[in-house]
Biopython code that builds the backbone (N, CA, C, O; Angstrom):
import numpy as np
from Bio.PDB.StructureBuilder import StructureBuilder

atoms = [
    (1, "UNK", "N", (0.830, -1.178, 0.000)),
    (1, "UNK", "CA", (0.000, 0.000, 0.000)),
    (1, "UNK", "C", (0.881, 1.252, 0.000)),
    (1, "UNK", "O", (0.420, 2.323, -0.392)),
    (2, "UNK", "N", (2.500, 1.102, 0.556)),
    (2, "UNK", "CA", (2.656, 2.424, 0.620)),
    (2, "UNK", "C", (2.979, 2.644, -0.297)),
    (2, "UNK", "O", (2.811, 3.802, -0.679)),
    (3, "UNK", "N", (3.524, 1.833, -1.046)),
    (3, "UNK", "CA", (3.949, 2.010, -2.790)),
    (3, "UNK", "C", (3.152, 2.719, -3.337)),
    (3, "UNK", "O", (3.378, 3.876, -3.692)),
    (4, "UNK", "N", (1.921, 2.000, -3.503)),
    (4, "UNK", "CA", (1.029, 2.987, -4.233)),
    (4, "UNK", "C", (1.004, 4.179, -3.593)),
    (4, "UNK", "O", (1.233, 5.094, -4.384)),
    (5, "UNK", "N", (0.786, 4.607, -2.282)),
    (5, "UNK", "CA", (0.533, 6.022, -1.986)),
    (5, "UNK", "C", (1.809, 6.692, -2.118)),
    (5, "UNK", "O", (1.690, 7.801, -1.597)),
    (6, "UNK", "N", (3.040, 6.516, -2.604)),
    (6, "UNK", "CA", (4.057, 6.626, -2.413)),
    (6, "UNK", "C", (4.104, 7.517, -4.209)),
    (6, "UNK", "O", (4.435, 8.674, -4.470)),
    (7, "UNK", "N", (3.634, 6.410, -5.137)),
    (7, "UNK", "CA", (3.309, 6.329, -6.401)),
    (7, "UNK", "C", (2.236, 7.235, -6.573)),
    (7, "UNK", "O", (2.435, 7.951, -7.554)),
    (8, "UNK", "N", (1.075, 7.496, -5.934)),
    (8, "UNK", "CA", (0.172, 8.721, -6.226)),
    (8, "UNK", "C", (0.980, 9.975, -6.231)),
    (8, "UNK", "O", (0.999, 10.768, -7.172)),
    (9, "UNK", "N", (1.918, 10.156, -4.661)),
    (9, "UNK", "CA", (2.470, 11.371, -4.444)),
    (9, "UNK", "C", (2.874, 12.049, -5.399)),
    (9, "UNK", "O", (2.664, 13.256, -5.270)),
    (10, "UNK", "N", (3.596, 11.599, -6.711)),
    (10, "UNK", "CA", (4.248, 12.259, -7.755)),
    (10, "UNK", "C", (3.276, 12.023, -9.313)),
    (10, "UNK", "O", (3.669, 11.952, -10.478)),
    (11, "UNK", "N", (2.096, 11.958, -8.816)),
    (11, "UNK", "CA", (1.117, 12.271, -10.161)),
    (11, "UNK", "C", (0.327, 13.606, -9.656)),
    (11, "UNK", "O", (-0.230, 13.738, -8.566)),
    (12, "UNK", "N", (0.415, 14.602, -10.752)),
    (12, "UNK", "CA", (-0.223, 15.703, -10.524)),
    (12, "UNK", "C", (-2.307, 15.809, -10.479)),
    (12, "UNK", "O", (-3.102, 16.600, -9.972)),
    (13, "UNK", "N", (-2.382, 15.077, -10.958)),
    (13, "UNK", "CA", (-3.954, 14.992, -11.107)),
    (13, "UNK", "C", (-4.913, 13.604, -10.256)),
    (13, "UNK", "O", (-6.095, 13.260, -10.267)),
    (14, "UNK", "N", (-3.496, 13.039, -9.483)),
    (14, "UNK", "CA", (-4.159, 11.983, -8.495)),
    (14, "UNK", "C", (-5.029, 12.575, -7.527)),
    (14, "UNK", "O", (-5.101, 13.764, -7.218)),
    (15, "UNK", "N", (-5.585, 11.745, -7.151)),
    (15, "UNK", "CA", (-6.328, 11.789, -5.917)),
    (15, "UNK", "C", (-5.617, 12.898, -4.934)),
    (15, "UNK", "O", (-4.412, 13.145, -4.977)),
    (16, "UNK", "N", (-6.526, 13.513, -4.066)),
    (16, "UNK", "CA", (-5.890, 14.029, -3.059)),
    (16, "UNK", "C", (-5.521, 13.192, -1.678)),
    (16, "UNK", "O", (-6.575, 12.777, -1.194)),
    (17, "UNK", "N", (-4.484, 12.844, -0.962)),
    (17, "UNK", "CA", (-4.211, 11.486, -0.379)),
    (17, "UNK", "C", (-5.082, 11.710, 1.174)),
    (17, "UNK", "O", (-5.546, 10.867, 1.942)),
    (18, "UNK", "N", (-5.068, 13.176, 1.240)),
    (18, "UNK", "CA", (-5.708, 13.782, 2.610)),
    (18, "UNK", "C", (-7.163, 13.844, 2.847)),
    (18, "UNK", "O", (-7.622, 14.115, 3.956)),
    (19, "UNK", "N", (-8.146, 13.507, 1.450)),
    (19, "UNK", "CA", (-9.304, 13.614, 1.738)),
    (19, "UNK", "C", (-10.048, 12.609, 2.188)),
    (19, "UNK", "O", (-9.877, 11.400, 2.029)),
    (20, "UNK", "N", (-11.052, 13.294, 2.875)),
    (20, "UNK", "CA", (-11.744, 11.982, 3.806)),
    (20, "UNK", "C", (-12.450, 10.987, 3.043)),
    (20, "UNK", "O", (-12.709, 10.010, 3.747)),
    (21, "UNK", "N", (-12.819, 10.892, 1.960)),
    (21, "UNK", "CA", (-13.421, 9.784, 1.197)),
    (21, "UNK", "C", (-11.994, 9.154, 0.750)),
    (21, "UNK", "O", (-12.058, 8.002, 1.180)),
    (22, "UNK", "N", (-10.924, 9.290, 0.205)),
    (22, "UNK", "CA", (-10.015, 8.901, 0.094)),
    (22, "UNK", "C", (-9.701, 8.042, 1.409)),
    (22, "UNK", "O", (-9.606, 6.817, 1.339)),
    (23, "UNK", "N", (-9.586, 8.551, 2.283)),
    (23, "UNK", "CA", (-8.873, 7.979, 3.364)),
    (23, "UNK", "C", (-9.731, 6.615, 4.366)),
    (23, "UNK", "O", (-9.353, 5.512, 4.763)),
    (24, "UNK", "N", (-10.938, 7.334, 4.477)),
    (24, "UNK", "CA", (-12.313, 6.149, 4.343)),
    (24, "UNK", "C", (-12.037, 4.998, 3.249)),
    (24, "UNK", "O", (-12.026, 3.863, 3.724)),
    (25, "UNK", "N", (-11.818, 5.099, 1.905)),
    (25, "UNK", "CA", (-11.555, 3.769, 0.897)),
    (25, "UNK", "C", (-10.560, 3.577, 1.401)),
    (25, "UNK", "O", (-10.859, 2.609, 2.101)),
    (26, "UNK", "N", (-8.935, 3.891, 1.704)),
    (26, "UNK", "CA", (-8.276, 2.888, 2.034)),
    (26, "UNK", "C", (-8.270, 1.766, 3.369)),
    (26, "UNK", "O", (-7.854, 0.630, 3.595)),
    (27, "UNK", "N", (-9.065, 2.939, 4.138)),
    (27, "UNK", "CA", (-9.373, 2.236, 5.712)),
    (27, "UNK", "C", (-10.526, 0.792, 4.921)),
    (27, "UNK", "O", (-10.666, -0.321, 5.428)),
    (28, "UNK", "N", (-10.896, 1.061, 4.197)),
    (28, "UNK", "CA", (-11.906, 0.205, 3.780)),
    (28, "UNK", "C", (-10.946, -1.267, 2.887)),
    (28, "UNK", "O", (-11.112, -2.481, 2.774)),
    (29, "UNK", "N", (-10.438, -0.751, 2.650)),
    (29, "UNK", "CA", (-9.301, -1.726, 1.809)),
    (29, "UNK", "C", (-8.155, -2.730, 2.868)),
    (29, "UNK", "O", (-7.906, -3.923, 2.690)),
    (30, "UNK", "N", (-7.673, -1.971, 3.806)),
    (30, "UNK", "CA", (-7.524, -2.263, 5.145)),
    (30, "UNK", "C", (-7.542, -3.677, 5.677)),
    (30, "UNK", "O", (-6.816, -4.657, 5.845)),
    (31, "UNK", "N", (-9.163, -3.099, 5.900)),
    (31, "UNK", "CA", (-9.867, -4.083, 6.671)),
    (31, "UNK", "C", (-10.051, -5.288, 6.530)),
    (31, "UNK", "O", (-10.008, -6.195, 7.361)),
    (32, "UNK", "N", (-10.420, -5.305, 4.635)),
    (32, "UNK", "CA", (-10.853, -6.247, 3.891)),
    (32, "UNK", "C", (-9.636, -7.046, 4.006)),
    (32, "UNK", "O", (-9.719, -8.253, 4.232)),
    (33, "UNK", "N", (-8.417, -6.407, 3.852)),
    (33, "UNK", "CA", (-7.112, -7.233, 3.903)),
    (33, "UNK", "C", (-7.085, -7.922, 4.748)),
    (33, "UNK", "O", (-7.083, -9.120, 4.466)),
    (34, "UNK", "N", (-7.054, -7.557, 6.056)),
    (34, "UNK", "CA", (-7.132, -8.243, 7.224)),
    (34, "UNK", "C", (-7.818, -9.612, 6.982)),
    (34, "UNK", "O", (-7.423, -10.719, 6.616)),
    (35, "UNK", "N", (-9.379, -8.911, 7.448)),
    (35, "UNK", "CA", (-10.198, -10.115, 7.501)),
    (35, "UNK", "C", (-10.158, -11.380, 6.340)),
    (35, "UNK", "O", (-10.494, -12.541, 6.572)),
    (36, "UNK", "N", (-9.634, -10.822, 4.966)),
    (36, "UNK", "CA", (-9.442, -11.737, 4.108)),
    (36, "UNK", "C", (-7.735, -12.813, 4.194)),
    (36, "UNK", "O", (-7.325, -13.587, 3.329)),
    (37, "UNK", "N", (-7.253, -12.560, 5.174)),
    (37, "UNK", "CA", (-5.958, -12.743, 5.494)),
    (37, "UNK", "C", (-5.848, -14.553, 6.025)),
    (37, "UNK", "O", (-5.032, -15.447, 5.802)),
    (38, "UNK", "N", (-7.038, -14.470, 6.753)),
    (38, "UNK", "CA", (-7.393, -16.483, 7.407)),
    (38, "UNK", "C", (-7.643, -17.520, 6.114)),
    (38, "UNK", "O", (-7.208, -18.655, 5.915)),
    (39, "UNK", "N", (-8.580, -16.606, 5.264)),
    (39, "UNK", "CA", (-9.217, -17.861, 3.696)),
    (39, "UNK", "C", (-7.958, -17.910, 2.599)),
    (39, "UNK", "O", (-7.603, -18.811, 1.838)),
    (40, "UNK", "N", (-7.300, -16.237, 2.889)),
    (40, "UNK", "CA", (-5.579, -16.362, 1.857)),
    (40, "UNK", "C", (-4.608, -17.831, 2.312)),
    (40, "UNK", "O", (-4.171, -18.681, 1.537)),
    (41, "UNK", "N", (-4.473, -17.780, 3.682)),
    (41, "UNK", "CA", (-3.640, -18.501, 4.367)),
    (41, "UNK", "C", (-4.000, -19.815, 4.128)),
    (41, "UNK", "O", (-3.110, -20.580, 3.755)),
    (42, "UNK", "N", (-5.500, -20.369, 4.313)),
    (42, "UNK", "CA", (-5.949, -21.550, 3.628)),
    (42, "UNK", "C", (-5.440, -21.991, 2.520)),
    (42, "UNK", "O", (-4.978, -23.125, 2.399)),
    (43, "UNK", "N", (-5.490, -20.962, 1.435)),
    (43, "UNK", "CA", (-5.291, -21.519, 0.387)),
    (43, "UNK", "C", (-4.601, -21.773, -0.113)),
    (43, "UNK", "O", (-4.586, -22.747, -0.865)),
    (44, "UNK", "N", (-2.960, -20.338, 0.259)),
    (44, "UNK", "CA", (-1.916, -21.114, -0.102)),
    (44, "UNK", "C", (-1.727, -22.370, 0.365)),
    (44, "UNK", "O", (-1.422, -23.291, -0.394)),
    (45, "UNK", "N", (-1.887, -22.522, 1.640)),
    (45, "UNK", "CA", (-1.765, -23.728, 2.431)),
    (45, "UNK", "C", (-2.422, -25.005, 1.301)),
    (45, "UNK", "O", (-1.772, -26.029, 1.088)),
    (46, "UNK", "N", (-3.290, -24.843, 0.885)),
    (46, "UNK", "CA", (-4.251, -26.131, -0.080)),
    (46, "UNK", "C", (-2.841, -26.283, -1.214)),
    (46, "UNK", "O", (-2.080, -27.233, -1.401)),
    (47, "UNK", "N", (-2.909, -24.647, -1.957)),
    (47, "UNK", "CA", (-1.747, -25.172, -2.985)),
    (47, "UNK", "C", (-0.238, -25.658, -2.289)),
    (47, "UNK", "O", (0.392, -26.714, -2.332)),
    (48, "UNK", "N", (-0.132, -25.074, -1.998)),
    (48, "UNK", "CA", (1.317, -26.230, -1.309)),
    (48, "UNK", "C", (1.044, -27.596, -0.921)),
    (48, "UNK", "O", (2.019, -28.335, -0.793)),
    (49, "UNK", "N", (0.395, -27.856, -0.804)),
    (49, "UNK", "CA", (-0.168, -29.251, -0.480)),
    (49, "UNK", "C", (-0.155, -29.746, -1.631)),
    (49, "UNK", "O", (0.544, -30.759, -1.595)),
    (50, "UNK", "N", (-0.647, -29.527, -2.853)),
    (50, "UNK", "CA", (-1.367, -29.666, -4.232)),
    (50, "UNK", "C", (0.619, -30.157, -4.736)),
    (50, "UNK", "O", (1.131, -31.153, -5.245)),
    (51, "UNK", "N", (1.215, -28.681, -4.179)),
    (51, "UNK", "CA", (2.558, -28.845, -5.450)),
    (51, "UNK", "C", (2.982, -29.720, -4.752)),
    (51, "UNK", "O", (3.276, -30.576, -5.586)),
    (52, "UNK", "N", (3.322, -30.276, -3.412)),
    (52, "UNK", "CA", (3.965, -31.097, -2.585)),
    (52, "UNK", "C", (3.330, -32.808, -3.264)),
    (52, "UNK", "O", (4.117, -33.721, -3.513)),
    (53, "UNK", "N", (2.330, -32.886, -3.393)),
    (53, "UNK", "CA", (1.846, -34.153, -4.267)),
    (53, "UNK", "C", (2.261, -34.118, -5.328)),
    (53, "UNK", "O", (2.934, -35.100, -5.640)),
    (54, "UNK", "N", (2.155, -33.462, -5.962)),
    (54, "UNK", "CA", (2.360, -33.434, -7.687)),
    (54, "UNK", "C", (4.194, -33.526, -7.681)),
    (54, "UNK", "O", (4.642, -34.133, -8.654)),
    (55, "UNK", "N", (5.342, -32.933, -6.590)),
    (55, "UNK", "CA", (6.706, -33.214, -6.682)),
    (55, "UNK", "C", (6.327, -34.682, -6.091)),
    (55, "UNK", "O", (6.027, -35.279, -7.125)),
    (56, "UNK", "N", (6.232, -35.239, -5.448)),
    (56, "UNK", "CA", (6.527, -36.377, -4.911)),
    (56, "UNK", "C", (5.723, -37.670, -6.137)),
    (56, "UNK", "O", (5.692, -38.794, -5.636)),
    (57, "UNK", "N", (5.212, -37.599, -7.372)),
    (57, "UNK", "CA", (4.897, -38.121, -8.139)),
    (57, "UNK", "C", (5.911, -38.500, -8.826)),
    (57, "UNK", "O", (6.705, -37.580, -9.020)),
    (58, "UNK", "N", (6.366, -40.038, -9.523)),
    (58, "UNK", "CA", (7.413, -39.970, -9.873)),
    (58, "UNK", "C", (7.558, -39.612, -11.342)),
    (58, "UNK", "O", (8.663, -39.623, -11.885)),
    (59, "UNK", "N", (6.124, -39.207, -12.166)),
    (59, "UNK", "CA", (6.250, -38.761, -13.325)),
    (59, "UNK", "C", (6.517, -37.489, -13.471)),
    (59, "UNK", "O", (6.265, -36.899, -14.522)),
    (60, "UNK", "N", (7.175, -36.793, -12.215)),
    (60, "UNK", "CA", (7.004, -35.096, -12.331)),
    (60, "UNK", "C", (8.348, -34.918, -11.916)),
    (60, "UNK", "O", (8.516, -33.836, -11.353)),
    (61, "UNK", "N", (9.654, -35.834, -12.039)),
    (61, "UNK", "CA", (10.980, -35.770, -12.262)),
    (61, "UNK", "C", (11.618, -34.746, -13.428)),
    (61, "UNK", "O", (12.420, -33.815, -13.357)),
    (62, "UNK", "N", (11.032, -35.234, -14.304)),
    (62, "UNK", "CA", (11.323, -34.776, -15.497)),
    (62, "UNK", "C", (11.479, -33.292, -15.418)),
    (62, "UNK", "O", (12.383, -32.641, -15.941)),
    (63, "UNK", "N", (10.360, -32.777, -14.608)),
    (63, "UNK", "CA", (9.928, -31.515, -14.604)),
    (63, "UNK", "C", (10.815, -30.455, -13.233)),
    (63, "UNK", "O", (10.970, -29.248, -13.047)),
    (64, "UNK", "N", (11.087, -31.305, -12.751)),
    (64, "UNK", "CA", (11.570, -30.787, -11.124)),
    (64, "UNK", "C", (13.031, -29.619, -11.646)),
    (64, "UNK", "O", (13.269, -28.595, -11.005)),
    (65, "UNK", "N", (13.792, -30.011, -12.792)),
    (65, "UNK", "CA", (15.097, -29.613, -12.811)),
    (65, "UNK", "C", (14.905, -29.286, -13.998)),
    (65, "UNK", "O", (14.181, -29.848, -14.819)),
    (66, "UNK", "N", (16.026, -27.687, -14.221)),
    (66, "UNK", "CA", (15.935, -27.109, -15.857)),
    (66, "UNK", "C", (16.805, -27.949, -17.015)),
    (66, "UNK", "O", (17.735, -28.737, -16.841)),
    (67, "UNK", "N", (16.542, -27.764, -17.532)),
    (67, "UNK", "CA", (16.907, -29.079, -19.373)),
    (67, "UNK", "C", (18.700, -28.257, -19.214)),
    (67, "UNK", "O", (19.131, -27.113, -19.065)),
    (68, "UNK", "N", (19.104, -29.219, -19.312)),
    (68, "UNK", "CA", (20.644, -29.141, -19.055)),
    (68, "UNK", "C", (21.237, -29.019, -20.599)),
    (68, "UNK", "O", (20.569, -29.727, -21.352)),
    (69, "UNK", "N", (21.859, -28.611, -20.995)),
    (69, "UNK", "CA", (22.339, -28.001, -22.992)),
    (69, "UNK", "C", (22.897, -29.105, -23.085)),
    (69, "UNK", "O", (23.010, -29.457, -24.259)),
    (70, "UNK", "N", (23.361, -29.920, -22.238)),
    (70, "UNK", "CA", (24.552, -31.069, -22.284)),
    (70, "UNK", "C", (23.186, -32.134, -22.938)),
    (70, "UNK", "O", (23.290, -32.514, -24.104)),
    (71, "UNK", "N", (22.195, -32.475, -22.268)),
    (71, "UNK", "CA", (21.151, -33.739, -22.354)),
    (71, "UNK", "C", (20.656, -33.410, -23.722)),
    (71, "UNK", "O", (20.771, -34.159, -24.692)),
    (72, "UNK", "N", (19.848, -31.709, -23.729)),
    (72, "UNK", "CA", (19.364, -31.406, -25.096)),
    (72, "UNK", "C", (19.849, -30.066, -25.365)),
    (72, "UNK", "O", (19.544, -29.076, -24.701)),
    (73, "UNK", "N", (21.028, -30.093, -26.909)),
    (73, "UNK", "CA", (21.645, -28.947, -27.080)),
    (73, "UNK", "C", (20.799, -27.985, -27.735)),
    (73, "UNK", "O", (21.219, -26.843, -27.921)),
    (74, "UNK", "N", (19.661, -28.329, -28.099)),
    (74, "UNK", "CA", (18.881, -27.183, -28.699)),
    (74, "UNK", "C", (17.692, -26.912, -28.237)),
    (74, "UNK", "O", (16.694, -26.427, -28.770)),
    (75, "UNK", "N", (17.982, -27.390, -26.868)),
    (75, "UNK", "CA", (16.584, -26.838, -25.971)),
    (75, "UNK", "C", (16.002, -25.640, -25.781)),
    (75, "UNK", "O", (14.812, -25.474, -25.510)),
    (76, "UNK", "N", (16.762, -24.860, -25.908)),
    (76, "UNK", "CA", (16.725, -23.555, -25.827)),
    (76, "UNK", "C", (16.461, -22.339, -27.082)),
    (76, "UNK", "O", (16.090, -21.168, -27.014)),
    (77, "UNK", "N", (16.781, -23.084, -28.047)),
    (77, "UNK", "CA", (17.052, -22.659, -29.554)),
    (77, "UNK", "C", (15.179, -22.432, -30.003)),
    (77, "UNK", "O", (14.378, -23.366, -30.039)),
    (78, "UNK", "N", (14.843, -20.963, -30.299)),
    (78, "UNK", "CA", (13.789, -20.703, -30.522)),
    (78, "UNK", "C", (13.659, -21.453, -32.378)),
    (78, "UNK", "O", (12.567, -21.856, -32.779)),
    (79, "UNK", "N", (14.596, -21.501, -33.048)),
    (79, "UNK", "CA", (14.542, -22.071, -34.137)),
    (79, "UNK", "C", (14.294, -23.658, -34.352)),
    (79, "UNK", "O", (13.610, -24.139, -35.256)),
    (80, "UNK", "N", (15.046, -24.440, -33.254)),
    (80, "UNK", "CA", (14.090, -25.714, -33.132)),
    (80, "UNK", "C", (13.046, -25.790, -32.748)),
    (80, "UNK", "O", (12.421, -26.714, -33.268)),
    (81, "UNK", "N", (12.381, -25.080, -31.856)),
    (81, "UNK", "CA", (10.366, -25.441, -31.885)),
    (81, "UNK", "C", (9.885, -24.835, -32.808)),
    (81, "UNK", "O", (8.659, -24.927, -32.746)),
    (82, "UNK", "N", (10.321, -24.060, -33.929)),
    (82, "UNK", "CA", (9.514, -23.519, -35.500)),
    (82, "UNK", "C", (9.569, -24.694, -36.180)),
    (82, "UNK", "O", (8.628, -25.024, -36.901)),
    (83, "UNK", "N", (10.738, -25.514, -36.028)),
    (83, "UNK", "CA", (10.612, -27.171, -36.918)),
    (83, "UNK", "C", (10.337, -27.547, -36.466)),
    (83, "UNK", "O", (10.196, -28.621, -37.051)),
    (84, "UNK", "N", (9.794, -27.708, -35.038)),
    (84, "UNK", "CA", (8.415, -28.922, -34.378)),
    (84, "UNK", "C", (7.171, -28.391, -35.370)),
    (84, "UNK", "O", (6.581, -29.061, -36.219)),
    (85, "UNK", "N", (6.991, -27.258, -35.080)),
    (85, "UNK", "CA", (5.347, -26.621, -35.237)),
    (85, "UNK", "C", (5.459, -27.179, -36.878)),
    (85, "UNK", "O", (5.329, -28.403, -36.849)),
    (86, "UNK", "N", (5.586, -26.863, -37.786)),
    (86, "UNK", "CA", (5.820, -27.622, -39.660)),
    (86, "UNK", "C", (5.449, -28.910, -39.299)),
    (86, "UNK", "O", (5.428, -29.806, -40.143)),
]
sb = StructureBuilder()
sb.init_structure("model")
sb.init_model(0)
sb.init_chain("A")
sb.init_seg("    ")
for serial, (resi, resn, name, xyz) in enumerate(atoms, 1):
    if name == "N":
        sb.init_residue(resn, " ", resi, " ")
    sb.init_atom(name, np.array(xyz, "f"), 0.0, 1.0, " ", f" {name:<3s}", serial, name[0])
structure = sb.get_structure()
C-alpha cells in the first residue's frame, strides 16, 4: 500500500491522499485485507499441499530440474520449436 501512496504522491492529477473519502476507501481496503488474510492462508496452504503431491509423483521428475544443454543442445534454440510446429 505504501507504494502505491508513495506512487500517487508524484502524479499531478491523483487523488488528493488527505481527503476523507479517500482515506475512508483505504481504511476500507484495510480491513478487507485483514479479515481476508485467514481464507488467503488456507489456500496457499491447499496449494502447497497440491505442489507437494504433484513433486513427490514420480512422473514429475522430469519436470523438477531445468533441461541441461549437455542432455538437449537445442533446448533452448527458438529455431528448433519452428521445426516442431511444420
Amino acid at each position: 500500500m505504501k507504494y502505491l501512496l508513495n506512487f500517487l504522491e508524484g502524479i499531478p492529477d491523483a487523488p488528493n491522499l488527505s481527503d476523507p473519502q479517500f482515506q475512508q476507501l483505504l481504511a476500507e481496503v484495510q480491513a478487507g485485507k485483514s479479515s481476508n488474510r485467514s481464507s488467503a492462508d488456507a489456500f496457499y496452504d491447499s496449494l502447497e499441499k497440491i505442489i507437494n503431491e504433484l513433486k513427490s509423483s514420480p512422473e514429475s521428475i522430469a519436470f523438477q530440474r531445468p533441461v541441461s544443454k549437455r542432455d538437449a543442445p537445442d533446448y533452448y534454440d527458438g529455431k528448433s520449436c519452428s521445426k516442431m510446429l511444420l
